[in-house]
C-alpha positions, 0 to 999 in steps of 0.5 A, a space after each residue: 412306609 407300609 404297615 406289617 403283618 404285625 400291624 395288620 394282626 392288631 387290627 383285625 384282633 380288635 375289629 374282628 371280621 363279620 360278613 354281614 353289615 351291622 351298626 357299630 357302637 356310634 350306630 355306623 353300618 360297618 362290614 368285614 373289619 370294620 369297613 364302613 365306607 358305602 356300607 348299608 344294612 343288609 350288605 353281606 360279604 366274602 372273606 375275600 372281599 373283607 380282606 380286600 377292604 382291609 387293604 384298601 382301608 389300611 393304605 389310606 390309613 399309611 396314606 395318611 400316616 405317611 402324608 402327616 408325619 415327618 419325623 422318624 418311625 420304627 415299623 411298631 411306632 407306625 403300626 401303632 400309628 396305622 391301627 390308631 387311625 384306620 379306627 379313629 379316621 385321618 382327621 381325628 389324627 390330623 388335629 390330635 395332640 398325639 401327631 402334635 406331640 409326634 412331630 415335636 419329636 416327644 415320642 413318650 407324650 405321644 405315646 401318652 396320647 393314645 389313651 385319652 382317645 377310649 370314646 366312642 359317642 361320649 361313652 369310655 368303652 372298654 374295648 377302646 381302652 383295651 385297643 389304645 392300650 395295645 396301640 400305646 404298648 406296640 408304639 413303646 417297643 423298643 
């Protein structure tokens, strides 16, 4: 599966875009939306290039939604499910008690799962519990 436009639109909603590198809120130099792969303070950006990192960090998002999960999704239950790790990072995913949950077919108690994940460096941060909010509410449509 491929993430859809919708999908696409909730992560940019919660990373924003900015062109200069910057520290995240766990102190990683992150760019664009949220691109943080050989990002060094000081770096700058075009909107081009932003947009080209958020392709290249959204395939390996579906890359790894695609490779973990086995069971059945609806294009919501996986852009939910792509925005969920493009920001929390494939092995966060891999080891979580969502995916458990998900591939036991619990889809409710996975959906559950998004909440606990509203910390970044210990601390519950309020733009966390707003996107796994968002996450849980898109994975539930029906």
């Amino acid at each position: 599966m491929k993430i859809s436009d919708k999908g696409l639109a909730l992560i940019k909603e919660f990373e924003g875009v900015r062109l200069a590198a910057y520290l995240d809120s766990v102190g990683v130099p992150t760019i664009g939306y949220g691109h943080t792969k050989g990002v060094q303070m000081g770096d700058r950006c075009s909107m081009e290039e932003a947009a080209a990192w958020l392709a290249e960090d959204c395939e390996e998002a579906e890359d790894c939604v695609n490779g973990a999960v086995n069971v059945p999704l609806t294009q919501h239950e996986f852009d939910a499910l792509i925005s969920f790790v493009f920001n929390l990072g494939c092995g966060n995913f891999r080891k979580s008690t969502l995916l458990k949950k998900l591939l036991d077919s619990d889809y409710d108690g996975a959906a559950q799962e998004f909440q606990r994940w509203d910390k970044a460096g210990g601390q519950v941060l309020a733009g966390l519990t707003k996107r796994r909010l968002a996450e849980a509410r898109l994975f539930e449509l029906a």
